[in-house]
C-alpha positions in Angstrom: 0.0 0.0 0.0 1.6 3.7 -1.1 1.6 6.2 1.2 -1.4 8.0 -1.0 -3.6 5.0 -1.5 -6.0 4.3 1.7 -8.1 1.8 -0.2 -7.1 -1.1 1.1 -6.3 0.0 4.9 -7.6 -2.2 7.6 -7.7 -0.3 10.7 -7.6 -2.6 13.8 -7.2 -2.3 18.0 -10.0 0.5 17.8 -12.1 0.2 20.8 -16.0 -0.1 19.5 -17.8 1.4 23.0 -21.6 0.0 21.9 -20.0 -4.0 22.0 -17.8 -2.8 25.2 -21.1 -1.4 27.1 -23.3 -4.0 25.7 -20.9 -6.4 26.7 -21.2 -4.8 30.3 -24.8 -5.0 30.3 -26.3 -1.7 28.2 -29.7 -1.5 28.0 -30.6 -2.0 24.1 -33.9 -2.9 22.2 -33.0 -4.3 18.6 -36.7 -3.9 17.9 -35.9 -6.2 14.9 -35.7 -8.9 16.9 -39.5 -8.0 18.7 -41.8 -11.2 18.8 -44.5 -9.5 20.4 -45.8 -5.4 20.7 -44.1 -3.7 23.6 -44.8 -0.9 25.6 -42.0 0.5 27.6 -41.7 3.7 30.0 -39.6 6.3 31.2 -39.6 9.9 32.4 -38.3 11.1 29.2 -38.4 9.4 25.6 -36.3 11.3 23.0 -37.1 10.6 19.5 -34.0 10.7 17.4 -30.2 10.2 18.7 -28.6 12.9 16.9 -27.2 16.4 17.9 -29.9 17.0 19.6 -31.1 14.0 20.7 -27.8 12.4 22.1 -27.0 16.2 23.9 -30.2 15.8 25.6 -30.0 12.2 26.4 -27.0 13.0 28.3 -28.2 15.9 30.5 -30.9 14.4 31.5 -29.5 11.0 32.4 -26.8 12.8 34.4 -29.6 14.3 36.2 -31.3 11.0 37.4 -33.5 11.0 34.8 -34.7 7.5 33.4 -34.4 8.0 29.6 -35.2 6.0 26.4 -33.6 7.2 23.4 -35.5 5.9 20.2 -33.5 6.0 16.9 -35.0 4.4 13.9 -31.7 3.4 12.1 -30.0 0.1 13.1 -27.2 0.5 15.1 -23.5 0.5 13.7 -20.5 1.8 15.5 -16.9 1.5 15.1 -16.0 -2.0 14.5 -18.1 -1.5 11.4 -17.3 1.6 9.6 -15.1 0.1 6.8 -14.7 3.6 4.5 -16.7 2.2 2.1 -19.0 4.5 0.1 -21.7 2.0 -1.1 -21.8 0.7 2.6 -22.5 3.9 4.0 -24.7 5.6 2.1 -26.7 2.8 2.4 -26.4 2.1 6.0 -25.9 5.7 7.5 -28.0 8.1 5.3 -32.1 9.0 4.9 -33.2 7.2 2.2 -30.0 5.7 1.1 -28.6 9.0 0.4 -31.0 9.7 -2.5 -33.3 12.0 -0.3 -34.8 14.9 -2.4 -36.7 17.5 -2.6 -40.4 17.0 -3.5 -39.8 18.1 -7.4 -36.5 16.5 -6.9 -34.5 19.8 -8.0 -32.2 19.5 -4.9 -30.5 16.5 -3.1 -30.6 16.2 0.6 -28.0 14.3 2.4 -28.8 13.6 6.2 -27.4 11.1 8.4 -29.8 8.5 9.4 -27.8 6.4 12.3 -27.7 6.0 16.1 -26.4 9.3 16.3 -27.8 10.7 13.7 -25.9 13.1 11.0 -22.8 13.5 13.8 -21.8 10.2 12.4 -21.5 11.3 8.8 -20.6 14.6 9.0 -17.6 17.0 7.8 -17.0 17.9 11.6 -16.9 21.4 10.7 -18.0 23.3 14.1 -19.1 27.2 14.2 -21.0 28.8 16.6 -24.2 30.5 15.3 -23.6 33.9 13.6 -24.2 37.0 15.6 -26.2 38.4 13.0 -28.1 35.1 12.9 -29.3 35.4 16.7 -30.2 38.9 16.4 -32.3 38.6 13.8 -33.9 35.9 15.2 -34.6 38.2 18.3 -35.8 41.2 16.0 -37.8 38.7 13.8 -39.2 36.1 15.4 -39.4 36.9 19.3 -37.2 34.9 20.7 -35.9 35.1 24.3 -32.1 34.3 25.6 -30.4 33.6 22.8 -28.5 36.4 22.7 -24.8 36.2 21.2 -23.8 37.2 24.9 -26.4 34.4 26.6 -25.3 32.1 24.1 -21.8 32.2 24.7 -21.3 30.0 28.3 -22.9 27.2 26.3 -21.0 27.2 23.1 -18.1 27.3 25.2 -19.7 24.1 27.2 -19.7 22.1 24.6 -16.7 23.1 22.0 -14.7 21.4 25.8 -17.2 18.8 26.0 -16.4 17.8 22.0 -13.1 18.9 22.0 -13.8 21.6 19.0 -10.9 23.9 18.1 -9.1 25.0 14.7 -7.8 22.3 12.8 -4.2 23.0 13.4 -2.7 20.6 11.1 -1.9 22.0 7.5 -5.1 22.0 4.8 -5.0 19.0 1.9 -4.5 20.0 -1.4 -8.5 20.5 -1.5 -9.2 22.7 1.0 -5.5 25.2 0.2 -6.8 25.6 -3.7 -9.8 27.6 -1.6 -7.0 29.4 0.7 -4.7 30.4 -2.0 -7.4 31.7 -4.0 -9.1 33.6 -1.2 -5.0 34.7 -0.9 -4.7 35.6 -4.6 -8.2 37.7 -4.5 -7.3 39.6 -1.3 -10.9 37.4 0.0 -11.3 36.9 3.5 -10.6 33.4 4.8 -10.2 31.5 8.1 -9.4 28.1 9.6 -12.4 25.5 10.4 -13.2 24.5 13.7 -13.2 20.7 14.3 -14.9 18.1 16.4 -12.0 15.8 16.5 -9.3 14.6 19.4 -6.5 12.1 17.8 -7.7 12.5 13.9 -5.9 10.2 11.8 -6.4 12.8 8.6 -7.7 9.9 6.4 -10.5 11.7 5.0 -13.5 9.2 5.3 -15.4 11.2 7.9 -18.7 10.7 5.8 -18.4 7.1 6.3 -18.4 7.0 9.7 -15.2 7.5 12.0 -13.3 4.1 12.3 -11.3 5.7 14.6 -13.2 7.5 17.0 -11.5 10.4 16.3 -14.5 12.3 15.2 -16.7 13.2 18.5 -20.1 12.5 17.5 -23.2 11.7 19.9 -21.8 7.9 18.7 -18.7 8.1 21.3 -19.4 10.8 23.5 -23.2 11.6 24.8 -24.6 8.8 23.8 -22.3 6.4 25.7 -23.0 8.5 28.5 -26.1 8.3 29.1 -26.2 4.2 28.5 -23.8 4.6 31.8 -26.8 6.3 33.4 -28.9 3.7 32.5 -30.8 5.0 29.4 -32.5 2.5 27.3 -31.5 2.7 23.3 -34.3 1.1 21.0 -33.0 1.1 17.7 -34.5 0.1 14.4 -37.8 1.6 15.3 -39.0 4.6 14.1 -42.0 6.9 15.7 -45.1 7.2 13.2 -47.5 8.9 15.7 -47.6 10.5 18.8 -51.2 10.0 21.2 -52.4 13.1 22.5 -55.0 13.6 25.3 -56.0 17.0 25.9 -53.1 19.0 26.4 -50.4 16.8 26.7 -48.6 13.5 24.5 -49.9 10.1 26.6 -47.2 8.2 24.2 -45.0 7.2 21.1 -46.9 5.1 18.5 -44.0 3.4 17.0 -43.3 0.4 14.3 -40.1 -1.8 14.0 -37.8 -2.6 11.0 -36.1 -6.0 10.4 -32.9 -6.2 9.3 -33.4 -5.9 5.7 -35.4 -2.2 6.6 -38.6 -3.5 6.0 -41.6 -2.8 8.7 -42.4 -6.5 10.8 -45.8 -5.4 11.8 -44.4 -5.1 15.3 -45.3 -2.1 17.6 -43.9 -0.5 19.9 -45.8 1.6 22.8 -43.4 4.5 24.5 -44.9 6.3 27.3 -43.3 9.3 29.6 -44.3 12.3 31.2 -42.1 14.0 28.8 -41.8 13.9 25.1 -38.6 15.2 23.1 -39.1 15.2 19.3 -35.2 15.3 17.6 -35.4 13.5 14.8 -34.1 16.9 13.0 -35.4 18.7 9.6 -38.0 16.6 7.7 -38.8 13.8 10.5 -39.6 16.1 13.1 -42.1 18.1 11.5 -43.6 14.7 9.2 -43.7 13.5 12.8 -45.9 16.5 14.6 -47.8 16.3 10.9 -49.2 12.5 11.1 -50.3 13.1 14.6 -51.9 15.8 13.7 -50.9 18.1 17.0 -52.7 21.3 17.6 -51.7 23.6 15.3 -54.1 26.4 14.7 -51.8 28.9 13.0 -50.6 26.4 10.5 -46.7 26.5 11.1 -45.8 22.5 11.6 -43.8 22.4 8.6 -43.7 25.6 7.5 -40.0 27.6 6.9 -38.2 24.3 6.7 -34.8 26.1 5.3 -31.7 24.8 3.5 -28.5 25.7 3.0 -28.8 25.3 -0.9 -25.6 24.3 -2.1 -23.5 25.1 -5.3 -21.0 23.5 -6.9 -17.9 24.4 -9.2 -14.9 22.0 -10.2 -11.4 22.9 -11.0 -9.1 20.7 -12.6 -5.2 21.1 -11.3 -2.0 19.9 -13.3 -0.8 19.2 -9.6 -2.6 16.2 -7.8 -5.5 17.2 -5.7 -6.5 13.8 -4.0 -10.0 15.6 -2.9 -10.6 12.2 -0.8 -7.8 12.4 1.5 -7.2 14.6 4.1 -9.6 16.1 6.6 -12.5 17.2 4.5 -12.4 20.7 5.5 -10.3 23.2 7.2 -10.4 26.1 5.3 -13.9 28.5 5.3 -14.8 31.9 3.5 -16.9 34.4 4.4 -16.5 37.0 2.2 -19.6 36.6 0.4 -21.9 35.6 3.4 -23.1 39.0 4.9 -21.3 41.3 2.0 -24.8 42.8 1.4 -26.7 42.5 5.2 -28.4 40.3 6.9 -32.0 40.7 4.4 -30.2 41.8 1.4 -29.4 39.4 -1.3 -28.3 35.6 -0.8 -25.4 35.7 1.0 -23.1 32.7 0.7 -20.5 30.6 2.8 -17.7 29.4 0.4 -15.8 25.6 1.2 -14.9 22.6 -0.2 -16.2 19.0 -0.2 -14.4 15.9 -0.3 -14.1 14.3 -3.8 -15.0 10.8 -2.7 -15.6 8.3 -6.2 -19.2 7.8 -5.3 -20.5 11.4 -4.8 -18.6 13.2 -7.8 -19.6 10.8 -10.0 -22.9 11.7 -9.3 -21.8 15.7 -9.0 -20.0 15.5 -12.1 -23.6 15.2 -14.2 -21.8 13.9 -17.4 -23.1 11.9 -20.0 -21.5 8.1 -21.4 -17.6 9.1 -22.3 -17.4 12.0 -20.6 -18.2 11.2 -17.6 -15.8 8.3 -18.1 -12.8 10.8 -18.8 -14.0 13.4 -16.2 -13.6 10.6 -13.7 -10.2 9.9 -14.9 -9.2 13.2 -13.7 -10.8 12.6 -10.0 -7.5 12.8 -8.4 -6.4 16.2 -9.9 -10.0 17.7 -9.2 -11.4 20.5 -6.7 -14.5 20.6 -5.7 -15.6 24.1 -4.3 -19.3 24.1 -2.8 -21.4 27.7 -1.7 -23.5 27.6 1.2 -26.5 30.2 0.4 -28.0 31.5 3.2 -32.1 31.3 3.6 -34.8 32.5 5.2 -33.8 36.1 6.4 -35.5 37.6 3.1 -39.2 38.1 2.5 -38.8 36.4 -0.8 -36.7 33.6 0.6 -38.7 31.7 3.5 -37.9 28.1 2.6 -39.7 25.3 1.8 -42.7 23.4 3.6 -42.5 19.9 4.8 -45.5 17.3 3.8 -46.5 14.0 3.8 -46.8 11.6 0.7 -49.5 9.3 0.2 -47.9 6.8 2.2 -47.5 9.3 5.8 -43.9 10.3 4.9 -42.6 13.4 5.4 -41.1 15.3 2.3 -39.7 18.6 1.7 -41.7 20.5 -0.9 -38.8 23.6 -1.8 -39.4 26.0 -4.7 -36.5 27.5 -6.0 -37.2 31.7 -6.4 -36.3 33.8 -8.3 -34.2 35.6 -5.0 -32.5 32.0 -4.4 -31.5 31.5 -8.2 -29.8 34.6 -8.7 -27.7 34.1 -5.4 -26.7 30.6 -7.0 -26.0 32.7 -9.8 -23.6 35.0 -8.1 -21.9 32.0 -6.2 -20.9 30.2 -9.5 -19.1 33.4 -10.2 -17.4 33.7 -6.6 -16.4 29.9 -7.4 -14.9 29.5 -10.7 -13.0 32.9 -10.1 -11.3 31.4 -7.4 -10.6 27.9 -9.1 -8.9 30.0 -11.7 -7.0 32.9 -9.1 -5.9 28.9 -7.6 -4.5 27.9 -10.8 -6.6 25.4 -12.4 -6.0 24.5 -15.7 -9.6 24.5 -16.6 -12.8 25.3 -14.7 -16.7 24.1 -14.9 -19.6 25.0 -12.8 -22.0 22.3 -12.4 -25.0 22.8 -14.7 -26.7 21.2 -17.2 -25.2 23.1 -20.2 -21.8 24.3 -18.6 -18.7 23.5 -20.5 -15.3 23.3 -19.2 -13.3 26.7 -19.4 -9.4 27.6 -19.7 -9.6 31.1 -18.9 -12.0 33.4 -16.4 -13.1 35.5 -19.4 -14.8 32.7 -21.5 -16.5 31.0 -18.5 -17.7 34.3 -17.5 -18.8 35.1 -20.6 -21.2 31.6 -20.1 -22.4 32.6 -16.8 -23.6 35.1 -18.6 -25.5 33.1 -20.9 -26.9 30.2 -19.2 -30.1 29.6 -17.7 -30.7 29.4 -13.9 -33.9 27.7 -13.4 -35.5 24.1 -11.3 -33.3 21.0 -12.9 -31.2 23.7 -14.9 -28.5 24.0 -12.1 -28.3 20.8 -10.2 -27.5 21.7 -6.3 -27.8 19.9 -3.1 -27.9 20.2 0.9 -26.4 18.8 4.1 -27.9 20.8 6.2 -31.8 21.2 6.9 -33.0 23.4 9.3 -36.4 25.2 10.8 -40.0 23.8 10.3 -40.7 23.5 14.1 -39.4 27.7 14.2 -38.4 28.7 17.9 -39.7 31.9 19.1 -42.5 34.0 21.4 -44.8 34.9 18.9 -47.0 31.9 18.3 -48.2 33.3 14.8 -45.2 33.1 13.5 -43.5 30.0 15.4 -44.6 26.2 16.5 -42.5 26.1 19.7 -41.1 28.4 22.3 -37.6 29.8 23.1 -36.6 26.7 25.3 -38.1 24.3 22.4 -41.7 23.6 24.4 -44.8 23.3 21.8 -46.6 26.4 21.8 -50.3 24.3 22.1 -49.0 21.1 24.3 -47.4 21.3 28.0 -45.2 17.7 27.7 -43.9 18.0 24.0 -40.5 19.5 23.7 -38.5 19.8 20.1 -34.8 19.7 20.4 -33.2 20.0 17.4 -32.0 21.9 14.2 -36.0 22.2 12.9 -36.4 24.6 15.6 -34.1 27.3 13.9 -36.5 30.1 12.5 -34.3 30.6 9.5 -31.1 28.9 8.5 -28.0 29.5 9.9 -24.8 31.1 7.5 -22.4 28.1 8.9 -22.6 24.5 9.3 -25.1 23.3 12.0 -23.9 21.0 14.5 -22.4 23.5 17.0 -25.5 25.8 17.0 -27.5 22.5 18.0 -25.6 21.3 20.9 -25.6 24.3 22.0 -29.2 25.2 22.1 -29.7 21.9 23.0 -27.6 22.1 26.0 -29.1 25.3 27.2 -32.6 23.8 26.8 -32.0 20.6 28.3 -30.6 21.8 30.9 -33.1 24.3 32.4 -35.5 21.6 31.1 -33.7 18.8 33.6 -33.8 21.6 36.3 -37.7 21.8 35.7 -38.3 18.2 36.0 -36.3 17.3 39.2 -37.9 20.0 40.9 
């Protein structure tokens, strides 16, 4: 094996803490082993073991709480993350990774694992914006999340994950953004990362074999199974009973092994709910049990950071799959014209794994082929557009298919498509200020360019429309919007349902537009601040 092929690596002596605590007697429900329905209780039942459920799950267990964490991936952990692509995106994302939007115009990736999207994630780690809080107090009515209140609980839990600038130098993917952002005189910075011990390999979107990468996997999650938590895993909550004013329990069904529903039930019943199944689920959730909702906002703002893409090609070898996946961040774009002027957006990379760009790459027969060929002397530069702060950007609305699913209806405006626009410019002027020998943003009648003056000249030219300009996201946010004003928002400040005393949402739905950086920070650290005055409230 060279020293720049990782294909065949077999990491071994890695210590997989799920068969280590089982071993020692964890309480887990593989509800595809279930014979019989069940009914099990607690004081709390969280629905979803991601950022925000596995940060909850562990400030409440610490506080005596008994707590059943419900998760309706099957569980895989360390021993079983083998950086394979096909593996993964089968095992550890929604829908297999081919999640959509409802016309299908953009691709949504989301983790869909016992702990949830930590487990596939970039690790990229920033705290929410200033201007994002504020104008979430101006906006929406929110209480305490000042960028001063907010503070003491970032801080708790960039210690608690061990976040902090990645200190080794960027791969070749992530200093083509740097020396352009150098080159243009563009503002740039370091990235923030979840990681203690990282081997570099570049697979973080496969699942850490390492346990490098802190996610709710290795870290929360395993602490509140010490605290005597129950996991039930491969079981996913379809309704929630409501009496009155409060949820009596969690209607759920159980998958086999081969993802497929047995016909078992389970029954989960606490005096406290906690929906965190994230974007999409959460909402499709509140939406099948049809909770009271007289304003109509269940579903409603569900926001994206819509994603596009641009690839350079580079005489000098890339190797966009090696090497931590990001490091390198610019913001020169993201609040150049206000918070509610046009679409700002956040500029990085993405790793150049086989699987994804060939799907990226949107070429037909022999081009693709040849396109492929040059993987490892590619870039891949991605903008992060910024939604929901605009009156003519307010996201998308989750509802339900025929079958009770949840789906993300998103039209693309006019607003969002000229922001995509100006971020294909951003993008293919810094692939060429880096030095690639030819440049191509993705869309469906882009070409590949040699110099900055003919590709502008085609930005020019093309046509930004739905299916036009392929983009994607990673990161889904609002649909349950936090905030005071119940017109305008489904829960309140600490994440309590405006119209039920017992239901509590505690995760990145709850964000009343979306954020200008990558989410995971600004979840655990809501989170953290809710679950904790909500652990105070319940012990008394």
């Amino acid at each position: 094996m060279s020293r720049q092929d990782l294909s065949g690596m077999k990491i071994r002596g890695i210590a997989d803490p799920w068969k280590e605590g089982i071993a020692r007697g964890w309480d887990v429900v593989d509800a595809a082993t279930l014979e019989t329905d069940r009914t099990l209780e607690a004081d709390v039942v969280i629905i979803g073991s991601g950022a925000g459920g596995g940060v909850s799950a562990e400030i409440l267990s610490e506080a005596g709480l008994k707590v059943i964490i419900l998760e309706a991936a099957r569980l895989k952990s360390t021993h079983e993350f083998d950086m394979n692509e096909g593996n993964a995106y089968r095992d550890l994302y929604q829908e297999g990774a081919t999640r959509m939007s409802k016309d299908a115009a953009i691709s949504i990736l989301q983790g869909r694992a016992v702990g949830g999207t930590t487990v596939v994630n970039w690790t990229s780690s920033f705290r929410t914006p200033a201007q994002t809080l504020n104008h979430w107090r101006e906006a929406f009515a929110t209480e305490g999340l000042t960028p001063e209140e907010m503070a003491p609980w970032f801080d708790r839990m960039e210690k608690r994950l061990n976040v902090s600038k990645w200190i080794i130098p960027p791969n070749a993917n992530n200093q083509v953004l740097k020396r352009a952002c150098d080159q243009l005189g563009w503002q740039w910075d370091t990235i923030p990362r979840n990681v203690d011990g990282c081997w570099d390999l570049g697979y973080c979107g496969t699942g850490c074999p390492t346990n490098a990468k802190k996610s709710m996997l290795v870290t929360t999650l395993p602490v509140a199974m010490e605290n005597n938590a129950t996991l039930v895993h491969s079981a996913a909550a379809e309704t929630l009973e409501i009496r009155g004013d409060r949820v009596r329990s969690v209607r759920c069904i159980a998958f086999g092994t081969d993802g497929r529903p047995t016909g078992r039930t389970l029954t989960l019943k606490a005096p406290t709910i906690i929906a965190a199944g994230g974007g999409i689920n959460t909402p499709g959730l509140l939406l099948r049990s049809k909770v009271p909702d007289p304003h109509e906002r269940v579903g409603k703002r569900t926001t994206l950071h819509v994603t596009s893409t641009a690839f350079g090609d580079y005489d000098d070898e890339i190797a966009p799959y090696y090497g931590a996946p990001q490091s390198v961040y610019s913001d020169e774009f993201t609040w150049r014209d206000g918070v509610t002027g046009k679409a700002g957006y956040k500029l990085e990379v993405m790793p150049g794994h086989p699987g994804v760009t060939a799907i990226l790459l949107d070429a037909p027969g022999p081009h693709h082929t040849e396109q492929m060929r040059r993987l490892p002397n590619l870039s891949l530069m991605i903008a992060m557009l910024r939604d929901g702060f605009h009156e003519q950007s307010e996201g998308g609305n989750v509802v339900l298919r025929d079958d009770g699913t949840a789906v993300l209806d998103y039209p693309l405006t006019d607003y969002l498509l000229e922001g995509v626009r100006h971020s294909l410019y951003s993008q293919m002027e810094a692939h060429f200020a880096a030095g690639a020998a030819r440049v191509r943003a993705r869309h469906q009648d882009a070409q590949w360019h040699r110099d900055w003056t003919s590709a502008r000249r085609e930005l020019e030219t093309l046509r930004y429309a739905t299916h036009f300009v392929p983009l994607g996201s990673a990161h889904v946010m609002g649909g349950c919007s936090m905030g005071e004003d119940e017109r305008l928002c489904v829960t309140h400040s600490n994440g309590r349902y405006h119209h039920l005393d017992n239901l509590y949402v505690f995760d990145g739905s709850l964000f009343p537009t979306s954020l200008g950086v990558n989410p995971q920070l600004s979840i655990y650290g809501l989170v953290a601040r809710n679950a904790s005055r909500l652990a105070e409230k319940l012990k008394g």
